[in-house]
C-alpha positions in Angstrom: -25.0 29.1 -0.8 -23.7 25.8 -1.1 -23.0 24.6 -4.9 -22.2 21.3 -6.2 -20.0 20.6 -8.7 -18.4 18.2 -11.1 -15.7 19.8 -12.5 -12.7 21.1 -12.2 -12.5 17.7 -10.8 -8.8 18.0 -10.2 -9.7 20.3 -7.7 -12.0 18.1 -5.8 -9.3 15.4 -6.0 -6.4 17.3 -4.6 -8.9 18.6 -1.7 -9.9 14.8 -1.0 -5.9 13.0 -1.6 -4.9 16.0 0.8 -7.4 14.4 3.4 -7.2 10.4 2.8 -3.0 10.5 2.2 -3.7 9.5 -1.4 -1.0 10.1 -4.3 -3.5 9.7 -6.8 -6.6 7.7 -7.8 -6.3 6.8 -11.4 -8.7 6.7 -13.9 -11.7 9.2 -11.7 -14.7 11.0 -11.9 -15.5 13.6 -9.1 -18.2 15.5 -6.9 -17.5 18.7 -5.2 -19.5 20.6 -2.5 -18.3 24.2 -2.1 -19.6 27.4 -0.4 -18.2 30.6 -1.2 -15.4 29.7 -3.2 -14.4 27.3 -0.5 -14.2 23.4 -0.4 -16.3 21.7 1.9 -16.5 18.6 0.7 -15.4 15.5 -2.0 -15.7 12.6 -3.4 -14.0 10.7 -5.6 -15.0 7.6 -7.7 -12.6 5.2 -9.4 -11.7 1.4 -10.1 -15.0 1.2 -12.2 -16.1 -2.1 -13.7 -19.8 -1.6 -14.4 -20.7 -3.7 -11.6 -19.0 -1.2 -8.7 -16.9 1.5 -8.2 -15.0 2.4 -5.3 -16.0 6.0 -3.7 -13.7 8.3 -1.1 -15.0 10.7 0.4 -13.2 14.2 2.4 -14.6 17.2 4.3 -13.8 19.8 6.3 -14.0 19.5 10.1 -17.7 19.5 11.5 -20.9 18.6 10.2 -21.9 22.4 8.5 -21.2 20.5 5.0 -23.5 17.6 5.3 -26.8 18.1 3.1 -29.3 15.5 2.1 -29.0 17.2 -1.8 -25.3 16.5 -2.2 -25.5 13.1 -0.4 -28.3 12.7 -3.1 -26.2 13.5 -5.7 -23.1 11.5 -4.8 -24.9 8.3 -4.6 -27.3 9.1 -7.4 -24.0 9.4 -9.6 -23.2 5.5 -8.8 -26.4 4.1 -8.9 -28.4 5.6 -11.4 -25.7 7.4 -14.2 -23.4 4.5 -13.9 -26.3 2.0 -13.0 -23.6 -0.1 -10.7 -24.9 -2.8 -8.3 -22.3 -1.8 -5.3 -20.2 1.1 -4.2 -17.4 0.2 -2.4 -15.1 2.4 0.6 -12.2 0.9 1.6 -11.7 2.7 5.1 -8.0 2.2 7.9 -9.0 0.4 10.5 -7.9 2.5 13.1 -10.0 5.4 11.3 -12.8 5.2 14.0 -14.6 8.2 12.9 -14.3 7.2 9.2 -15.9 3.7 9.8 -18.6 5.4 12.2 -19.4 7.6 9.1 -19.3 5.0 6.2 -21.9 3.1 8.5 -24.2 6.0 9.3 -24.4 6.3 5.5 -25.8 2.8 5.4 -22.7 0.9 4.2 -21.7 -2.2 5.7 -18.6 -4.0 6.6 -18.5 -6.4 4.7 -14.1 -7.8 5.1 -10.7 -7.1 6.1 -7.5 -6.6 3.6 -4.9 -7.4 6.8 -2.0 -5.1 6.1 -3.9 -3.3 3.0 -2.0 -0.1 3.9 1.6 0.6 4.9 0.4 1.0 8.9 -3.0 -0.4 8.8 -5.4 -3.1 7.6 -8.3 -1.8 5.0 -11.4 -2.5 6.0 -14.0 -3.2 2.9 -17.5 -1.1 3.1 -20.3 -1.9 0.8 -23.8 -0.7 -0.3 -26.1 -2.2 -2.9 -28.2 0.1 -4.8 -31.3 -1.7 -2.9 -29.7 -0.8 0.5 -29.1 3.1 -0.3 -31.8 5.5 1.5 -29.8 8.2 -0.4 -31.8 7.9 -3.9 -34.9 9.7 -4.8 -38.0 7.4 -4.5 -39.5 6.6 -8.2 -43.3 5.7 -8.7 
């Protein structure tokens, strides 16, 4: 059975900085998705001003870790805990199947850092609140 998780969040961010080539991510909260004992997925938020938050995401090879309930909970986090107006990604360029991903999740490309990493530009994803299809719909 699949369990989400919030803590030990150092867990979750050494799973997700082993993925992304991160040395650290500051001040950060964290979601975890695990099955068995085993990581399958995490995010990590940081760079928080009350108005957005940046959000990095890591999983393990495939799809199998994909559920509606965690992306559910990793956007609910953002939105509706921390009440911010945009989530940013900031995703390589040459990351094809990153971008591909970010934009399936409904963010959109919204600018270009040009040499924002030491062998790439950064490309700058966003989503609105208004924009997520992740959220639970309220009456």
């Amino acid at each position: 059975m699949k369990q989400i998780f919030a803590q030990p969040k150092e867990a979750v961010a050494a799973f997700v900085a082993q993925r992304v080539a991160s040395e650290g991510f500051g001040d950060y909260t964290a979601i975890g998705l695990a099955e068995d004992g085993q990581m399958l997925a995490g995010v990590i938020y940081n760079n928080f001003t009350r108005a957005s938050l940046c959000m990095h995401v890591a999983a393990v090879e495939g799809k199998r870790w994909l559920t509606r309930d965690y992306l559910r909970a990793c956007f609910e986090y953002p939105f509706n805990q921390l009440a911010v107006r945009t989530v940013i990604g900031l995703v390589p360029k040459k990351n094809k199947q990153a971008r591909k991903f970010d934009e399936k999740l409904g963010f959109h490309l919204t600018g270009c850092v040009p040499d924002g990493m030491p062998a790439d530009d950064v490309l700058v994803y966003t989503m609105t609140r208004r924009q997520c299809r992740w959220l639970e719909k309220r009456n």
